[in-house]
Every structure is written in C-alpha cells, then in structure tokens.
C-alpha positions in Angstrom: -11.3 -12.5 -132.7 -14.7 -12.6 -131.1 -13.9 -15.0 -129.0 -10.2 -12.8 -128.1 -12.2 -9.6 -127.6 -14.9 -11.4 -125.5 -12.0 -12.5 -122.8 -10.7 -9.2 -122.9 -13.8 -7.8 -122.1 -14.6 -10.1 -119.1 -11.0 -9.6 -118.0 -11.6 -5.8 -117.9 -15.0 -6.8 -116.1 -13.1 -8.6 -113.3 -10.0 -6.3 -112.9 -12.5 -3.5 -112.5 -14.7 -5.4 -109.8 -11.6 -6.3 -108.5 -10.6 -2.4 -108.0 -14.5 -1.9 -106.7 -13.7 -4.1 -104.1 -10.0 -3.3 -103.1 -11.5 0.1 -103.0 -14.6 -0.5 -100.4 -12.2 -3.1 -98.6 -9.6 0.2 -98.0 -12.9 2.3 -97.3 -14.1 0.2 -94.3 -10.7 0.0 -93.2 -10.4 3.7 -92.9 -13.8 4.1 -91.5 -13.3 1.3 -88.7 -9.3 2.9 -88.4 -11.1 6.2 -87.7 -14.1 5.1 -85.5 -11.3 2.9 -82.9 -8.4 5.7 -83.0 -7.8 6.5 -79.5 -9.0 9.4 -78.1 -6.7 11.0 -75.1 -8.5 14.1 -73.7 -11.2 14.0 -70.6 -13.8 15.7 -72.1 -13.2 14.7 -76.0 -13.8 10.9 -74.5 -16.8 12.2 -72.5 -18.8 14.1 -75.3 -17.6 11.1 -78.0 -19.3 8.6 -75.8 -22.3 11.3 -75.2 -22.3 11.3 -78.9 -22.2 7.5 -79.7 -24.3 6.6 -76.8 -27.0 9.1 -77.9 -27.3 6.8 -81.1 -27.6 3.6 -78.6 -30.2 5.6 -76.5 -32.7 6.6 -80.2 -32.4 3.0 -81.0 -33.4 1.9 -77.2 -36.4 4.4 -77.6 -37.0 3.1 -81.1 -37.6 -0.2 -79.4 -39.5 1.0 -76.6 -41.7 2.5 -79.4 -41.9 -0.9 -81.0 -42.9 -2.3 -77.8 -45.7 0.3 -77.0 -47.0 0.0 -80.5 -47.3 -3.6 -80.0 -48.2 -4.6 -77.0 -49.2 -1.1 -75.1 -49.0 -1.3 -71.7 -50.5 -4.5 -71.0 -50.2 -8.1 -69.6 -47.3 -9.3 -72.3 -45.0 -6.1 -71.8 -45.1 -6.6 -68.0 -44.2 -10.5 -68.3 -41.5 -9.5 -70.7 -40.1 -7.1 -68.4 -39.9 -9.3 -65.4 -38.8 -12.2 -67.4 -35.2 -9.7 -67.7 -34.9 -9.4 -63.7 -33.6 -12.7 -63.1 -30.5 -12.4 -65.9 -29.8 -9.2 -64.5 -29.5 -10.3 -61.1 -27.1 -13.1 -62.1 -24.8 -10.9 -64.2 -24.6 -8.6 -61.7 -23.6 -11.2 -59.4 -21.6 -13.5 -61.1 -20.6 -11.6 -64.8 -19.0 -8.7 -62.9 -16.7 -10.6 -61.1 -14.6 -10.4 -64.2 -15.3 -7.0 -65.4 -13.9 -4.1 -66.6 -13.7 -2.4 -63.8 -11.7 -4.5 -61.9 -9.7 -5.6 -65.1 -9.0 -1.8 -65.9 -7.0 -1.3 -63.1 -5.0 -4.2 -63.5 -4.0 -4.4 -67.2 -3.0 -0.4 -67.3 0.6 -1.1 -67.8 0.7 -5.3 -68.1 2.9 -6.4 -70.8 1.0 -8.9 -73.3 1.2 -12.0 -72.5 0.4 -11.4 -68.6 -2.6 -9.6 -69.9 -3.3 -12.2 -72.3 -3.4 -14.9 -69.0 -5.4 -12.9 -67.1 -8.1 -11.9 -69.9 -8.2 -16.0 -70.6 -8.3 -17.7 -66.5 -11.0 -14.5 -66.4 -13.5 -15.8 -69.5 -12.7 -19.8 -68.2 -14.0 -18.8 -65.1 -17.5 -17.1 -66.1 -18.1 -19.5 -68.6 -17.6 -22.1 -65.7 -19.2 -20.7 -62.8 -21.4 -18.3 -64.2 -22.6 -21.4 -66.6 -23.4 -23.8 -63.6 -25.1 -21.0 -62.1 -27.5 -20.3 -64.9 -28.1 -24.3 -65.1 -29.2 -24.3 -61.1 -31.4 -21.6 -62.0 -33.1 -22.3 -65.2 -34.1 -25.9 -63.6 -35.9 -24.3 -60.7 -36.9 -20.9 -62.6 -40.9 -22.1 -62.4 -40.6 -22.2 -59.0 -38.9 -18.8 -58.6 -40.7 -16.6 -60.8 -44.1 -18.0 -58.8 -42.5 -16.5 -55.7 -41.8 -13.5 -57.4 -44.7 -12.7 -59.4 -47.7 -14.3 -58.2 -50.1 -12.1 -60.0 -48.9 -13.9 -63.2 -49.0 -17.3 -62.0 -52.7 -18.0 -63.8 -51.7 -15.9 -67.1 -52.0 -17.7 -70.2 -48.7 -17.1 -71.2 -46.7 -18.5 -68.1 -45.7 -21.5 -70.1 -43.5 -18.2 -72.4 -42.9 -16.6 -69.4 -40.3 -19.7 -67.9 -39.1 -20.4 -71.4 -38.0 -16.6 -72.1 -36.5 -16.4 -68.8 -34.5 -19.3 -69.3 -33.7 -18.0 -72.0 -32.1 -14.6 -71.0 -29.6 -16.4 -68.9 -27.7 -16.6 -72.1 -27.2 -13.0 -71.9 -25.1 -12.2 -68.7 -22.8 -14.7 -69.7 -22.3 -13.1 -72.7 -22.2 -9.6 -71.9 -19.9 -10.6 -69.0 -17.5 -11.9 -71.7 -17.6 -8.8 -73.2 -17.1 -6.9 -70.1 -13.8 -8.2 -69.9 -12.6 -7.8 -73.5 -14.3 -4.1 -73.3 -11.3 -3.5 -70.7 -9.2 -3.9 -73.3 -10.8 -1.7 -75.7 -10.8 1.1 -72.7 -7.1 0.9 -72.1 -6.2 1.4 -75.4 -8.9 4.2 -75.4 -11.1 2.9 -77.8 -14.1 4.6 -77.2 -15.9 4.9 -80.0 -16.2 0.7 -80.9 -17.2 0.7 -76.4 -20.3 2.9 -77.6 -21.2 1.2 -80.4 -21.4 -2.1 -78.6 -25.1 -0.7 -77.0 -26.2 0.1 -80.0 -25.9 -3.6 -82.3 -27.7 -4.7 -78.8 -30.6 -2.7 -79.4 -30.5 -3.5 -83.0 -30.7 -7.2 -81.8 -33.6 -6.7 -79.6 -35.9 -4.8 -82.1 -35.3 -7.2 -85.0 -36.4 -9.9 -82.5 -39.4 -7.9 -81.6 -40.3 -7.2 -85.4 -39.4 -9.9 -87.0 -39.1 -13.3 -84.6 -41.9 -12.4 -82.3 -44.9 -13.0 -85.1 -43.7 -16.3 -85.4 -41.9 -17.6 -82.4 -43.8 -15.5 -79.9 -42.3 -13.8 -76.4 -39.7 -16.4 -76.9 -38.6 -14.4 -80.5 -37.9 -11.3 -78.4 -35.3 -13.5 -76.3 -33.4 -15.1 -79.7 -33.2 -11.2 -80.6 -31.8 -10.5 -77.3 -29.1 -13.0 -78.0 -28.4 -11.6 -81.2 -27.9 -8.2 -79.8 -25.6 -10.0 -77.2 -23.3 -11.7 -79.3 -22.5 -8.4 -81.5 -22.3 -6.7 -78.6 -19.5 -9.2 -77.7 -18.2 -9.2 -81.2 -17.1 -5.3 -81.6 -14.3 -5.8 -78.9 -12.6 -8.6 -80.4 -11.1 -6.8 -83.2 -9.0 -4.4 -81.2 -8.4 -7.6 -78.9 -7.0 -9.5 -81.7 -4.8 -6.7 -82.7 -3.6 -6.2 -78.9 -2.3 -9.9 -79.3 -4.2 -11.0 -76.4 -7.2 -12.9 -77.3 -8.1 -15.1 -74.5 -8.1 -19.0 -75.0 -9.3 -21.8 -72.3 -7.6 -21.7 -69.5 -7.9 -23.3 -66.3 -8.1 -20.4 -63.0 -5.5 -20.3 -61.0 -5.5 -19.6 -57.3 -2.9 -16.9 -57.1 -4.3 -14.9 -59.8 -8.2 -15.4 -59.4 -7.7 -14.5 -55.9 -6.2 -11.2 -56.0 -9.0 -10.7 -58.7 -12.0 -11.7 -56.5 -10.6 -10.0 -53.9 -11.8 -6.6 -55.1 -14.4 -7.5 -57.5 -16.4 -9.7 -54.9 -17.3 -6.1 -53.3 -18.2 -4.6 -56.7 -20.4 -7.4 -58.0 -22.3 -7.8 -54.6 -22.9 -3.7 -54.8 -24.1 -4.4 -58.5 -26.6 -7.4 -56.7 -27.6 -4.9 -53.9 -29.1 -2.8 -57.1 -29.9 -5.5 -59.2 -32.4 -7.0 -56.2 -33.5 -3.8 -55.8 -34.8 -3.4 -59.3 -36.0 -6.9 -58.7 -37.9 -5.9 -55.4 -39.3 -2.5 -57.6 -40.8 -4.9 -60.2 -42.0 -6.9 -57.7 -43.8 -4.2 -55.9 -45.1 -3.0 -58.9 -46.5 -6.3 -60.2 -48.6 -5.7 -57.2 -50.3 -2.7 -58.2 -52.0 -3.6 -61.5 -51.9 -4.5 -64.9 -49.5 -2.0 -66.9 -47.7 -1.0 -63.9 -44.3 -2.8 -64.5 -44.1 -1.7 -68.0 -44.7 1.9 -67.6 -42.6 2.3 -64.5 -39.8 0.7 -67.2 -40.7 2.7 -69.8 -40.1 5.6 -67.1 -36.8 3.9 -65.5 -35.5 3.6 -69.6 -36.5 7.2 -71.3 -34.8 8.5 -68.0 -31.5 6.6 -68.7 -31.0 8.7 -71.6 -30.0 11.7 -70.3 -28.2 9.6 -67.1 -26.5 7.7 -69.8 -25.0 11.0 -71.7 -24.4 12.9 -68.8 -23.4 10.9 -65.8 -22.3 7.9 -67.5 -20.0 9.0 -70.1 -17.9 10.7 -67.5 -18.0 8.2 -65.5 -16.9 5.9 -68.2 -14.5 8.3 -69.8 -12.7 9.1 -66.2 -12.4 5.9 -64.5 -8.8 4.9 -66.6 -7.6 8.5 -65.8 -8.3 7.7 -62.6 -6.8 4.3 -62.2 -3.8 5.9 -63.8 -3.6 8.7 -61.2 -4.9 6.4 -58.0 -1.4 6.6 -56.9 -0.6 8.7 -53.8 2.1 10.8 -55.9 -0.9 11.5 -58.7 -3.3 12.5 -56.1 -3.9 16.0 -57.6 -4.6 14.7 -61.1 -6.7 12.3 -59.3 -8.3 15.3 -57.5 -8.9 17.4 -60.7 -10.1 14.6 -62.6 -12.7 13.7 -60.0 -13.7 17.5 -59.1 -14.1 18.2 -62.7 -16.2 15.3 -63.8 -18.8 15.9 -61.1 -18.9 19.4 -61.6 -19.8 18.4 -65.4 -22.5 16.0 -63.9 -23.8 18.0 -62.0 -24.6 20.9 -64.1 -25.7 19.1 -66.8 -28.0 16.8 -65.0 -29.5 19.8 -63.5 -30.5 21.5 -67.0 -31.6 18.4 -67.9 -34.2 18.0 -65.0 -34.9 21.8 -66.1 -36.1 20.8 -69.4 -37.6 17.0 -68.8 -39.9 18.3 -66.1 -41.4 21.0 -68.8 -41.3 18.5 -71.8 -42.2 15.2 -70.5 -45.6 14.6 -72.3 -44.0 15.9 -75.3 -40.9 13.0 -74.8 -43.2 10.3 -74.0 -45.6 11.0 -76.6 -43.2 11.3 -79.1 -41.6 8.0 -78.1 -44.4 6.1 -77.2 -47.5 7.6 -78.1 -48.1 4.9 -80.8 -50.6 1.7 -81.2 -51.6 -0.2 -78.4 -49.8 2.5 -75.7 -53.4 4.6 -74.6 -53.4 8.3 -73.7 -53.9 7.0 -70.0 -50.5 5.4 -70.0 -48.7 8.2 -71.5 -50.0 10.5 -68.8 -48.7 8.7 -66.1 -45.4 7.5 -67.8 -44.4 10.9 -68.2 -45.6 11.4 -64.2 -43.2 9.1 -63.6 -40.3 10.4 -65.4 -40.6 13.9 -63.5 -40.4 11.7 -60.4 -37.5 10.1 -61.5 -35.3 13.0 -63.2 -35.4 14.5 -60.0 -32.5 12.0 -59.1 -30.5 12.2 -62.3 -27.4 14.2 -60.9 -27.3 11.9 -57.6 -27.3 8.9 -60.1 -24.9 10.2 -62.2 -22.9 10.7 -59.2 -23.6 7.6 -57.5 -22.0 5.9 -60.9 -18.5 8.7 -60.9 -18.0 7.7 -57.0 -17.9 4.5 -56.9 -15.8 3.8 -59.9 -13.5 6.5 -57.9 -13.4 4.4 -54.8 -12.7 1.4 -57.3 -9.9 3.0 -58.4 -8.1 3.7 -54.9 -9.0 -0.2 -54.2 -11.6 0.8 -51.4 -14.0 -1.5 -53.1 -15.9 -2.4 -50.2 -17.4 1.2 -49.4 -19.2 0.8 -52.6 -21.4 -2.2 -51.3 -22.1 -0.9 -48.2 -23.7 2.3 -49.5 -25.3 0.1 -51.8 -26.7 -1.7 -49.7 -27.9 1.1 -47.5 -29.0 3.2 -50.4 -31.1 0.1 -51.6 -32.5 -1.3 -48.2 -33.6 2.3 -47.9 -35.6 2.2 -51.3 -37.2 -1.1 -50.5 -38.4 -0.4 -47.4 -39.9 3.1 -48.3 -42.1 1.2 -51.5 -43.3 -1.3 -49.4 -44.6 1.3 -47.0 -45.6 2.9 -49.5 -47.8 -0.1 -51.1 -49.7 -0.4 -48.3 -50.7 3.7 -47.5 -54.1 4.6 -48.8 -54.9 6.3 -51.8 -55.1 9.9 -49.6 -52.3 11.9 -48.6 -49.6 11.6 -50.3 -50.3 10.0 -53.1 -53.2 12.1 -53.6 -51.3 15.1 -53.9 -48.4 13.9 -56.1 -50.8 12.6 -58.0 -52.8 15.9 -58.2 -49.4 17.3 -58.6 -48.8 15.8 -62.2 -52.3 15.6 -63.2 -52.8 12.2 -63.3 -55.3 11.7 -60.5 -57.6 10.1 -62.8 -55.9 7.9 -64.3 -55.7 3.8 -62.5 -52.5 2.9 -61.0 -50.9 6.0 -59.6 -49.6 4.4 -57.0 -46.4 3.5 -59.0 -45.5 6.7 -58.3 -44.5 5.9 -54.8 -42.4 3.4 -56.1 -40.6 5.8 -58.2 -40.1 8.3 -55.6 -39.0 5.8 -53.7 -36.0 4.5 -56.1 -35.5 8.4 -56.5 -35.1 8.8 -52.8 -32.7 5.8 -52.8 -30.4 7.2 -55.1 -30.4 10.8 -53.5 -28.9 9.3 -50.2 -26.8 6.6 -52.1 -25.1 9.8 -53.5 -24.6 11.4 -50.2 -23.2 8.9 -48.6 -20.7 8.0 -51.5 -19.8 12.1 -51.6 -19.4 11.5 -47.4 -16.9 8.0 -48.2 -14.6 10.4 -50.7 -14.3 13.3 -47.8 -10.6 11.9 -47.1 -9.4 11.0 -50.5 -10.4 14.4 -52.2 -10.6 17.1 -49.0 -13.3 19.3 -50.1 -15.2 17.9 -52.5 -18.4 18.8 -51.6 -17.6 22.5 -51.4 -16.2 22.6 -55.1 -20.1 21.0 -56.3 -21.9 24.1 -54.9 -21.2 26.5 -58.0 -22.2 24.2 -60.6 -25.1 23.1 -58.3 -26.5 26.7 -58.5 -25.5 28.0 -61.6 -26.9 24.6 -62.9 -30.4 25.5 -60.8 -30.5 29.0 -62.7 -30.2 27.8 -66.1 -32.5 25.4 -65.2 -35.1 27.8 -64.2 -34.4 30.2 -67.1 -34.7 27.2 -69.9 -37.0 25.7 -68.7 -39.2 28.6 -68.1 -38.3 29.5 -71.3 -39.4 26.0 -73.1 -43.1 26.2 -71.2 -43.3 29.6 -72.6 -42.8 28.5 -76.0 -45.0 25.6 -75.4 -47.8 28.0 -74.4 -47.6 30.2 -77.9 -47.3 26.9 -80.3 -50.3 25.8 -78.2 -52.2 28.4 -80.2 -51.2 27.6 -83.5 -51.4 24.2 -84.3 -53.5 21.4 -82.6 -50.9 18.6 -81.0 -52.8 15.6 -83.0 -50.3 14.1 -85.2 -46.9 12.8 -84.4 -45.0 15.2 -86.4 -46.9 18.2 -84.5 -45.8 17.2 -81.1 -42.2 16.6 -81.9 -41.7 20.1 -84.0 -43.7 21.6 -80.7 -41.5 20.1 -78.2 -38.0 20.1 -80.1 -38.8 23.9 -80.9 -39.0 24.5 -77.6 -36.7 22.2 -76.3 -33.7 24.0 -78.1 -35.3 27.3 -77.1 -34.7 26.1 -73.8 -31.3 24.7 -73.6 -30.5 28.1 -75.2 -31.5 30.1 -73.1 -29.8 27.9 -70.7 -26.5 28.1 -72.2 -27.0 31.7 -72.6 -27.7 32.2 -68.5 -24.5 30.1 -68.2 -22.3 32.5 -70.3 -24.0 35.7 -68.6 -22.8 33.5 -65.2 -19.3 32.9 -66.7 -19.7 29.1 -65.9 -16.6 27.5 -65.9 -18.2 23.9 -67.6 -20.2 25.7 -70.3 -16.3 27.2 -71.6 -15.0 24.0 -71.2 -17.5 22.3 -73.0 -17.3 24.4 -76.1 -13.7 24.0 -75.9 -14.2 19.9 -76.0 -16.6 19.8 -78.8 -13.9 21.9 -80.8 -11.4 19.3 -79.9 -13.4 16.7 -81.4 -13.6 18.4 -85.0 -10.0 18.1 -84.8 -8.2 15.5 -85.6 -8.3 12.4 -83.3 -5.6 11.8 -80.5 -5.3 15.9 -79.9 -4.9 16.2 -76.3 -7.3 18.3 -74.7 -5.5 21.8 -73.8 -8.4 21.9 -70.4 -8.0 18.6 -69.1 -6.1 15.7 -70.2 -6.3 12.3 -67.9 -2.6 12.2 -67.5 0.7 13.5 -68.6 1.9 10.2 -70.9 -0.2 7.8 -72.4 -0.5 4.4 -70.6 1.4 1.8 -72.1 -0.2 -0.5 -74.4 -1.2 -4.1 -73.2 
C-alpha cells in the first residue's frame, strides 16, 4: 500500500509538471504569436518599430555605459572602435548585395518555391563571395589597418587590434544572412520579431564586454559581437520556417543573380560611399588625439537614437507600401505614402533637435557619466551631439528617399548622391584638420563651452558629417521632383510648425532646468536623470501642446496611431493604410 500510494503520488507529481509545462509551452506560444502578428497600418508599423527599437536603442546606451565605465575615453575604446570600420565597409559592400531591400521588392507577390530559390542562390552567394572576400582581407589586415591608423601602430595592444578585426569579419556575413531572411519577415509584416533582432545584438555585445573581456581581452568583446550576430540571425528563421521557404545550398545562377545584382550593385556601392566615409571620419579623427574616436562615436551612437525612432522606423515601416504602390497605376498611394512619412520625419526630428540641444549634458551624463568616462569627455561628447542633431531630419530623410528611389528601381540615383554627399564630407574634415585652432573652431567651441577642454577639433569633423548629410538630403528631395511633383512644398508646414514647437519645448525644458538648478545639487546619478527627464517631458509637452494650438496635422495622426496599437493587432489604420489589399504571402 505504501509502495501503491508512493507511485500514485509521483504519478500526480509528473502529470502536474507535465500540465506546468504544456501550460508555459501554450504561454510562449501566445506571447511569440502575439509579438510576430502582422501589423497592416502606416503609422501602427512606424510607432511599433519606434517602440521596439527604443528597447534596442536603452540596451545600445547600456553598452555604451559599459564601455565608458570601463575603458573611459581612452586608447582601448578608440582601437575597438576602429577595429568595427573594416566589417562595416565589407558588409556594406558585399552583404547588401543580397539584402532586404532589393529582396523586398521582388518577393512581394512570389509564390513559395520561387521565393524559396531566390532566398537560397542569395545566402550561397554571400557565404561564397562575401567569405573569399573576408579571407583576402583578414590575411593582409596588418597591413591595412597601419595605413589606416598609424597613430596606433606602436600601441601595446596592436597584436588585439589585428586579431579583433579579423575577427569582426564574421559579422557582415552574418548580418548579411539575416538581411535577406529579414525580407521575409517584412513581407509578411512581421515587425515586431525585425525590432527585436537589434536588441539580442546588443545583448551579445555587452555580455562580451562584461563577461568575456576580463578573461579573453579586446578579443572577448568580438566573441560577444558574434553572439549578438547569430541571434540576430536567428529571430527571422522562425517565420521563415513557417513561410516554407528556408533557404538551402544552392549554386547562383546567371539569370537570376543578374537581374539581382543589377539593382543592388547601386545600393551596396551607395552603402560603401558611407561606409568609407565613416571610415575616412575615424580616420581623421585618429589624428586628432587620444579619445577622439571614441567620443565622436559615442556622439555618432546617442544621436542614432532619436534617428533610429524617427526617421528610421518610417523609413522601414514605408518601404513595402511603397514597393507595393511603385506601380505607375498606384502612383498616388505612392505619393501619400511618401508625403506623409516625411512630413512625420520632419516634425519629429525637429522637436527632437529642440529638446537634445537643451538636454545634452543631462543625456550624456546620464548615459555615460560613469567610471573611467572624465567630466572633460562628457563636455565635449554632448558638444558633439548638438553638432550632430542638427542633421537628424536630413538623415532621416536621406534614409525615406532613397529606399523611395529603390522602390521605382532608380537605384543608381542613390549612389551618386551618396557619393557626392560623402566626397563633400571628406573633403570639408580634411580642411578642416589642418585650420588652426582660431576662427572657427574657436567660436563653436566657445559656442558650446568646451573651449577648455583638449581635442575640440573633432567638432569639425562632426559638423562636417552634419553638413554632408544636409546636402545628401537636398539632393535626394531634388532626384524625387518628377516622381512626387511637389514634394518639397508639402515639407514646409511641418518644417515650421515643427520649428515652433521646437522653440516652445525646448524653451520650456531650459526653463525647468534653471528652477531644479536651485533645489538640488546635480551630483549623483539619480539627480541628473529626475532633473533632465522632469524637464524633458515638460518639454515635449509643451511641444505637443503648441502643435494642438497649431492644429498640426501629424500630432492628430499620431494620437490616432498609438490608439490603433492598443487595439487589437492587424486593425487597419483608418488615416493611412499602405495599400488597399494585403500583399500575398510568399
């Protein structure tokens, strides 16, 4: 009987454990059901990826803040830094070929198994060319990062330096992998699990940093790199899998490679043409002094937050609408796609400026102010993010152009604004390198209050790159004249009702800055981040509210969004949906 009651009791044990884990398996199924339901409306898909990629964008701060804690800005953060140039240039070159962008268009209304041949000759061919590539490189990478960087050449941690680089060129074959799967996940408007991909990549970089770099060094940081890579890889293969069009080994073929490399060839070259800018930048500013790369990256990264929730999620969120509508019959939903996102960009980037301008030690003390990171860098970190913000609408539009252009298969406009925009940037920070310390630099310097702290001439460098992206955007807004007749003359409302909230918030935040300044000393962490998120929301208030006194168009849209996306998923926005049917299903 003992034994009897004993076997029922382990039986009841088991059945329940069993239920505990039927119960979490239907649990995560719901969850991932409900993070990868399709989501149809313009603006719902914008302000979900603004949502998601604001998580990826905290954890990319919370790994800048491990890196200033750590290393400060210093000898190890710059080598790290210019270690990621080289991978960067290769993807840009050689990953995109086969990315979504250029899949996107394609796949939009490809049955399966055509899709399925496509997605596989695609990944044989990066892992084949893109892999020989990498190879050529990592054999003579000594050689190329002493041309690059000679002021690193004598540092005691060359030797890491060549070894993480090699490292790295892991990563753009990976990420280019994912690229194309990722155009799956688009299609089918799976825009949640496309944000969350940035995010397991940061999570890969700062485990790396915390927990591989004590014992494997600057080559540690890479392995988390890697890590970050491959998950950011693995989210797409899911709805792939489902999509029945997993890719396999498959040897290119001419006929379909070509039509393929006919219009990304353009793209990726365009994506070089910035890629060897940012090479040239970090160049430049090797040249300056110790510290300078890594707070003109620190500067370049706290300013692609607000780029990547404004101008990047509608960039992202538009570009399958407009594939869809590229036709010449759809040219009016192409039109009021295009029209509206910028006018979104536009506005919002604007406010933002507004508010980064009158918070930025606040931002980069909060983020950064830690450890090894000295009040001297913070200072001219946040300089360098005023300089920077000043081109966050033309970036934003800079990225919504040229994925138009993509989409009406004018894919070699792109690259030649590129090319101008970057030439342009180049040339103004070498002349800027060699002008003396008076002048100009004196005064922006004086400007921003950092003109006694070492190194300000990085500032020229980032009012170069900001210069360079002001007329990349004008020429790109010139190239879309014929496609969408009057373009430009649609931007000027939200351009100056975006100035006036601007002015009002942040006039509003530096007033609030200026009261807390009497209460409470700024020397602990928590006291600068309740002083500047008090009067960060005081400003975007009063922002919002100047924008409702206005009647702005986006402001009512916006609120109308956000209330679409407490609904239940797959609602079709009632302001703007991307087209009248959904596309068909790969």
């Amino acid at each position: 009987l003992f034994n009897l009651s004993e076997m029922m009791l382990s039986r009841s044990i088991l059945l329940s454990n069993r239920t505990e884990i039927e119960y979490d398996r239907a649990m995560i199924k719901r969850i991932f059901e409900r993070i990868s339901a399709p989501v149809r409306g313009l603006h719902q898909a914008a302000y979900l990826l603004a949502g998601l990629t604001l998580a990826s964008q905290l954890l990319a701060l919370l790994r800048d803040r491990t890196f200033a804690h750590t290393f400060g800005a210093g000898e190890i953060l710059d080598i790290y830094y210019a270690a990621f140039r080289v991978p960067d240039l290769v993807f840009a070159l050689v990953a995109s070929l086969v990315s979504a962008y250029v899949l996107i268009p394609r796949i939009t209304g490809m049955d399966r198994e055509s899709t399925r041949r496509l997605l596989s000759e695609s990944a044989t061919f990066l892992f084949v060319f893109g892999g020989l590539i990498c190879i050529a490189l990592a054999v003579f990478m000594p050689q190329f990062l002493v041309f690059l960087y000679p002021s690193f050449t004598g540092s005691a941690y060359q030797n890491e330096f060549v070894l993480l680089s090699r490292l790295l060129l892991i990563q753009p074959l990976l990420l280019g992998l994912s690229g194309a799967l990722a155009s799956v996940t688009q299609v089918r408007r799976r825009f949640a699990l496309f944000a969350i991909s940035p995010v397991l990549y940061n999570i890969g970089i700062i485990a790396g940093t915390v927990f591989l770099y004590p014992v494997f060094g600057l080559t540690g940081i890479g392995f988390g790199v890697i890590i970050g890579a491959v998950a950011y890889l693995a989210v797409n293969v899911p709805v792939v899998i489902g999509a029945g069009v997993m890719p396999v080994f498959r040897m290119p073929t001419f006929s379909l490679m070509s039509s393929v490399m006919r219009d990304s060839i353009p793209r990726s070259l365009a994506l070089g043409v910035g890629s060897v800018t940012a090479l040239a930048l970090t160049a430049i500013a090797s040249r300056i002094g110790t510290g300078a790369v890594s707070v003109f990256t620190f500067a370049l990264n706290l300013e692609a937050v607000p780029l990547a929730l404004i101008g990047s999620s509608y960039a992202i969120a538009a570009f399958p609408a407009l594939s869809e509508a590229s036709a010449p019959e759809k040219r009016d939903d192409f039109i009021r796609i295009l029209s509206s996102s910028a006018r979104h960009i536009i506005l919002w980037s604007i406010v933002a400026l507004g508010l980064t301008i009158v918070l930025r030690a606040h931002i980069v003390r909060v983020v950064l102010g830690t450890g090894a990171f000295d009040w001297n860098a913070t200072r001219l970190t946040a300089a360098l993010l005023a300089v920077l913000a000043v081109g966050l609408a033309a970036q934003g539009l800079a990225i919504l152009f040229s994925r138009a252009l993509y989409a009406v298969k004018q894919s070699w406009r792109p690259l030649f604004y590129q090319l101008a925009g970057g030439t342009l940037t180049i040339i103004l920070a070498v002349i800027f390198l060699f002008i003396g310390k008076d002048g100009v630099p004196s005064s922006l310097a004086i400007f921003l209050r950092v003109e006694d702290v070492h190194g300000t001439g990085v500032l020229l460098i980032a009012a170069a790159a900001m210069l360079g992206q002001l007329f990349l955007a004008i020429l790109s807004l010139i190239a879309l004249r014929n496609i969408v007749p009057g373009l430009a003359g649609r931007l000027l409302r939200p351009l100056v009702d975006g100035s006036i909230a601007a002015a009002a918030g942040g006039a509003a935040a530096y007033a609030v800055l200026m009261i807390e300044g009497g209460i409470a000393p700024l020397t602990t962490l928590m006291s600068v981040f309740t002083q500047g998120l008090v009067a960060g929301i005081v400003g975007l208030s009063v922002s919002g509210l100047a924008l409702f006194i206005i009647e702005n168009e986006e402001f009512r849209i916006v609120a109308n969004a956000l209330a679409g996306l407490l609904r239940i998923h797959g609602t079709r926005s009632e302001v703007l949906a991307p087209s009248a049917e959904e596309p068909p299903k790969p």
